[in-house]
C-alpha positions in Angstrom: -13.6 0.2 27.0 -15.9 -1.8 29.2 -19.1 -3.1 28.5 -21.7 -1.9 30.4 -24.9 -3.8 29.1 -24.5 -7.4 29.3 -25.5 -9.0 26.2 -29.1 -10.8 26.0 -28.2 -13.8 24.2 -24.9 -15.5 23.6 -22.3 -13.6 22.4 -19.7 -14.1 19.7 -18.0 -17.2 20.5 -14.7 -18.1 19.0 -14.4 -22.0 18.0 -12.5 -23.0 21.4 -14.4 -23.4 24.5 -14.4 -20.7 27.0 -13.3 -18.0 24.6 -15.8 -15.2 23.4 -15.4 -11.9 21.5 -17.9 -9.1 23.6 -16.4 -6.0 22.5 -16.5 -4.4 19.1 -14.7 -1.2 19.0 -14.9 1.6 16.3 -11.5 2.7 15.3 -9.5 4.9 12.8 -7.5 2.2 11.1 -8.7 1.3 7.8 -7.3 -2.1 7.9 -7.8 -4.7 4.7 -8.5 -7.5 7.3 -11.9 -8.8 6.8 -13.5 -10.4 10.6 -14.0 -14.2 9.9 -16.1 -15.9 12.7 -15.6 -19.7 12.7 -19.6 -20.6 13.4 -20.0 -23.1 10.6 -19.5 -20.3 8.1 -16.2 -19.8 5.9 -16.3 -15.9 6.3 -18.1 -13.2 8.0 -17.2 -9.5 8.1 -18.1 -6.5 9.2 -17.9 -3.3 7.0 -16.3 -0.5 9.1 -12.6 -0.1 10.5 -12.9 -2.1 13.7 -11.2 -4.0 16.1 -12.4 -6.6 18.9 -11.0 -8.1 22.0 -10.2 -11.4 22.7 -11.6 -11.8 26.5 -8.9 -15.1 26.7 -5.4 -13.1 25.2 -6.6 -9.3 25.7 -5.6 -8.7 22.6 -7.2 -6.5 20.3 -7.6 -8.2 16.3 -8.6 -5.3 13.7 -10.6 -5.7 10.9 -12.4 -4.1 8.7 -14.0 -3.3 5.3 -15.3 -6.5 4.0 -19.1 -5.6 3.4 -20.5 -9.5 3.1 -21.8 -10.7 6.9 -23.5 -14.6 6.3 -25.3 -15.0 9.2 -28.3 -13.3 11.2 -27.2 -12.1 14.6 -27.8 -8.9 16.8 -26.1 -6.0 17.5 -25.9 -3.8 20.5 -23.9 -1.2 21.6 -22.9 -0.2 24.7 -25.4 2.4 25.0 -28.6 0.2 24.1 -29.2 0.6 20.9 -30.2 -2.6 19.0 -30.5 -3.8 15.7 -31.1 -7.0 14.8 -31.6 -9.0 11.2 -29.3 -11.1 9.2 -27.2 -7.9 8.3 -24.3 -6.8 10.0 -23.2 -3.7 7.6 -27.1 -2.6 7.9 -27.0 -2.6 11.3 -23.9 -1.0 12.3 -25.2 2.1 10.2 -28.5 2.0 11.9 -27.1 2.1 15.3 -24.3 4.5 13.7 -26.7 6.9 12.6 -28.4 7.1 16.2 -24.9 7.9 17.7 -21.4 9.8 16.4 -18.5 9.2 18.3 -16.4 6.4 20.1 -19.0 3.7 20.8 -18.6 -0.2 21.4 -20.9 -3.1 19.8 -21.2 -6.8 20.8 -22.1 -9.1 18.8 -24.6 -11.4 19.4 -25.2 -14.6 17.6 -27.6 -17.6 17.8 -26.2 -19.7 20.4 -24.3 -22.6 18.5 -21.2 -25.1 19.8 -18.3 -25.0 18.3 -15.9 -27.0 19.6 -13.2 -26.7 16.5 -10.3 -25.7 18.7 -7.7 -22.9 19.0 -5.7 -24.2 16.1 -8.8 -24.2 13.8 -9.8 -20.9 15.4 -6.8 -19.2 14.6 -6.9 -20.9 10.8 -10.5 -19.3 10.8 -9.7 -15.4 11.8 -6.1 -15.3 10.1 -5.5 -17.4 7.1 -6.3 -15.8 4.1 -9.1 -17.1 1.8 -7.8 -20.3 0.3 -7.4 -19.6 -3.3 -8.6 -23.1 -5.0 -8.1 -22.0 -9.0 -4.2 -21.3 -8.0 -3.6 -24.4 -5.8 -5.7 -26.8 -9.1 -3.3 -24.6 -11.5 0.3 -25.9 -9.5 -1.2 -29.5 -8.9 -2.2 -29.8 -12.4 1.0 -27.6 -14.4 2.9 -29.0 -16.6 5.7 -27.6 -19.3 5.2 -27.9 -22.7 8.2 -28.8 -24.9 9.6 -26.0 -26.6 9.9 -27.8 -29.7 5.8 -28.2 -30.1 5.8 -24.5 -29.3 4.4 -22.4 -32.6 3.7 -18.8 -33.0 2.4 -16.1 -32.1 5.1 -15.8 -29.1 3.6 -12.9 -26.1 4.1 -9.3 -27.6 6.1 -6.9 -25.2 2.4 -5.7 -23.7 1.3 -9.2 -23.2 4.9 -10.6 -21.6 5.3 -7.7 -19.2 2.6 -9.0 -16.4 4.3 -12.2 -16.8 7.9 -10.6 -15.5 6.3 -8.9 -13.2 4.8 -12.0 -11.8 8.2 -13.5 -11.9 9.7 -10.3 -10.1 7.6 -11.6 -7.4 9.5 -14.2 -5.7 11.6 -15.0 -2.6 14.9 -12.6 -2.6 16.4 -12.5 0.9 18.1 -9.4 1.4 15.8 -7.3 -1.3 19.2 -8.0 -3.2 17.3 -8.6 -6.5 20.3 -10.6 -7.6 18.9 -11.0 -11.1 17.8 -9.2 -14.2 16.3 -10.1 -17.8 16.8 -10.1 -21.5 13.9 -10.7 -23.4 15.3 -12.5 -26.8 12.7 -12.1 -29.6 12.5 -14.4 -33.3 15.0 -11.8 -34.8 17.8 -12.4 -32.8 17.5 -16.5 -32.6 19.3 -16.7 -35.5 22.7 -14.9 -34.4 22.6 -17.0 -31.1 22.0 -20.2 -32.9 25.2 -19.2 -35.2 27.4 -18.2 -31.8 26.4 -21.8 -30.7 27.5 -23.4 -33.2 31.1 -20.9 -32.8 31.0 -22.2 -29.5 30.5 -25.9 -30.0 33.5 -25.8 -32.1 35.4 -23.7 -30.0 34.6 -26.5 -27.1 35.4 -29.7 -29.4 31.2 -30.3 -28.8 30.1 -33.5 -31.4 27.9 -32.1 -34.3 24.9 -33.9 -32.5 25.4 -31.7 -29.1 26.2 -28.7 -31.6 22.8 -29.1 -33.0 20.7 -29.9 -30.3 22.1 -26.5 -28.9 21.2 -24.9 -32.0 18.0 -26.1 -31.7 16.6 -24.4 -28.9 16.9 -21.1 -30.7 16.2 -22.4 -34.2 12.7 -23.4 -33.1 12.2 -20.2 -30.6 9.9 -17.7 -31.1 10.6 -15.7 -28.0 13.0 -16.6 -24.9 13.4 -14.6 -21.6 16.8 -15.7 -20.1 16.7 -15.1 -16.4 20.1 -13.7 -15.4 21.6 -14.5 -12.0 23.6 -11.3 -11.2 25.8 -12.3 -7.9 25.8 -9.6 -5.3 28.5 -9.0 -3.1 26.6 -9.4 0.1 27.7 -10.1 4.3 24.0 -11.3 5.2 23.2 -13.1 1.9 25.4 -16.2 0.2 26.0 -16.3 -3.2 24.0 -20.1 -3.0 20.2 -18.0 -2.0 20.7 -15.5 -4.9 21.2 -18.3 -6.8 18.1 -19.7 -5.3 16.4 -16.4 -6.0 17.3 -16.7 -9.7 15.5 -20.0 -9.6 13.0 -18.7 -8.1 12.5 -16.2 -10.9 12.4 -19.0 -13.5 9.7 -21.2 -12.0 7.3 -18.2 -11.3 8.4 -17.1 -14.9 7.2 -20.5 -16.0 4.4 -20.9 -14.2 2.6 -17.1 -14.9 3.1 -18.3 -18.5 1.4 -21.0 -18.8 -1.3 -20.0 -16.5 -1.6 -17.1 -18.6 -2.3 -19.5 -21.5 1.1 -19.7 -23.7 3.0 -22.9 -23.9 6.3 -22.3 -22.0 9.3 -24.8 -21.2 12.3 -23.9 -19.1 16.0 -24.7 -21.0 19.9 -24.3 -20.2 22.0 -26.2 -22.3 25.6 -26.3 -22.3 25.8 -23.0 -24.4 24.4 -21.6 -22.0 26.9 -22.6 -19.4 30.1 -21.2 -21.7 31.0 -17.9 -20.4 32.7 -16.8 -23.8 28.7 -17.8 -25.2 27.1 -15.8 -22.7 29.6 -12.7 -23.1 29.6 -12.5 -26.8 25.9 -13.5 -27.5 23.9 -11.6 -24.5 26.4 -9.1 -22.8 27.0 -11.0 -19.3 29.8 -9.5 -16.9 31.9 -11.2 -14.6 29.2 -12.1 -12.3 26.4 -13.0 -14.4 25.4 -16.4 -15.5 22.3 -17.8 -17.0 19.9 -19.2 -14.8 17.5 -20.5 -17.4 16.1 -19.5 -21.0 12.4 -19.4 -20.6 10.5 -20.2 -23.9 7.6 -18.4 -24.2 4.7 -19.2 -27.4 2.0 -20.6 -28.4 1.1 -24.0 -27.3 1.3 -26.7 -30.7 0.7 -30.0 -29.3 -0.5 -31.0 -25.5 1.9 -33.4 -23.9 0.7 -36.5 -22.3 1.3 -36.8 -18.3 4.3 -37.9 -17.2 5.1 -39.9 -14.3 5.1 -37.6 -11.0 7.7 -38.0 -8.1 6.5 -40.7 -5.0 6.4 -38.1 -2.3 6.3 -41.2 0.4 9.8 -41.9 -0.7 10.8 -38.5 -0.2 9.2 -37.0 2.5 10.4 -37.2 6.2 8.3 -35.7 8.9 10.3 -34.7 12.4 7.8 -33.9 14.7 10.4 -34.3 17.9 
């Protein structure tokens, strides 16, 4: 829909040179996608389902719904109405009253340069709002032993948003090649005895039969991630067993963000398929993935040394 009153002041201008937004259009999709305008500002939105066009692409971007506009500008639309003041969502129901029906807007703000560039333009209207508490959280996590861990372990209410969490992870395929078994204080015990079977059974030393021992001894509460291998033309077995990782670090991580102490085991019982049979009920094509220790946190660990990442890193840029 064309314009047909030119804009008294500058319009809308995107944060690379020669590109401005002059058409706001109302529209019927009630898209989540809040309208961020790079001017200096992190994020500025207008409240109703709309969608503007890019003069440089001719492509329409929706929005809408995000009720917080930052900075004062004016509004027109392509009738003459005009509203002006440091609210956006105020003045699009001002005008809106006036008129029902299709209409177009332009926004007009203050002039201002912005000379940021396409690349920080298109950071500016389609990355998501940068979530500081999560990235501080990952920079800063770190496992706590699951000897120091004491009780009380989750209860079943408190350790289901946490495997939900983990059930959130990359799994090419949809394949969910992986399932859960939650083992509580009760049944430590037997698994501690079975490892012990099984230590024998394998000719282990008494020292490796009691470290294994140990881990379920001590343990309050354990989720063992499963990997469950799915025959599958488009996926490998190697990504489901990616996926299965995948599951344990998101495991670990919702934990301890949620507060609990949490540390991420194997062991070699873990590894014995007669263990894993007998002990937790794996078929064929299960194996363990990882036992996830889940309590309450007994003693802080000191920091530990953290990988180089010069020495690891290689950047191809050609």
């Amino acid at each position: 829909m064309a314009m047909d009153k030119s804009p008294s002041t500058a319009p809308l201008a995107l944060p690379f040179s020669g590109t401005t937004v002059t058409e706001i259009r109302n529209c019927p999709s009630r898209s989540s996608i809040a309208l961020r305008a790079a001017l200096g500002v992190t994020r500025t939105a207008i409240s109703a389902p709309v969608k503007a066009r890019c003069p440089r692409s001719g492509r329409f971007l929706r929005f809408g719904f995000a009720i917080k506009p930052v900075m004062a500008c004016t509004v027109s639309d392509c009738h003459g109405f005009q509203a002006s003041g440091g609210d956006i969502f105020s003045q699009m129901k001002r005008i809106r009253k006036k008129r029902r029906g299709d209409f177009a807007f332009c926004l007009e703000f203050p002039a201002r340069s912005a000379e940021m560039g396409e690349i920080e333009c298109n950071k500016a209207l389609h990355m998501p709002r940068q979530n500081s508490a999560a990235l501080d959280f990952l920079l800063n996590r770190r496992s706590r032993p699951a000897k120091t861990l004491v009780a009380p372990a989750p209860t079943r209410a408190e350790l289901a948003p946490l495997l939900t969490a983990a059930a959130r992870c990359p799994d090419h395929g949809k394949l969910e090649p992986w399932r859960f078994i939650v083992v509580e204080r009760g049944a430590m015990a037997r698994l501690a005895d079975l490892t012990s079977q099984a230590g024998e059974r394998l000719g282990k030393a008494p020292a490796d039969i009691a470290k294994g021992r140990s881990q379920f001894e001590l343990g309050h509460l354990a989720v063992v991630v499963v990997e469950v291998q799915t025959p599958s033309e488009k996926v490998p077995p190697i990504e489901q067993s990616y996926s299965a990782g995948a599951v344990c670090l998101s495991l670990l991580n919702a934990a301890l963000a949620a507060g609990w102490g949490a540390n991420w085991l194997s062991g070699w019982a873990s590894h014995d398929a007669g263990f894993c049979r007998e002990g937790l009920g794996l078929a064929g094509n299960e194996r363990i993935a990882g036992l996830i220790h889940i309590a309450t946190e007994g003693a802080q660990p000191p920091e530990r040394p953290r990988p180089d990442l010069a020495t690891l890193t290689t950047w191809v840029s050609e």
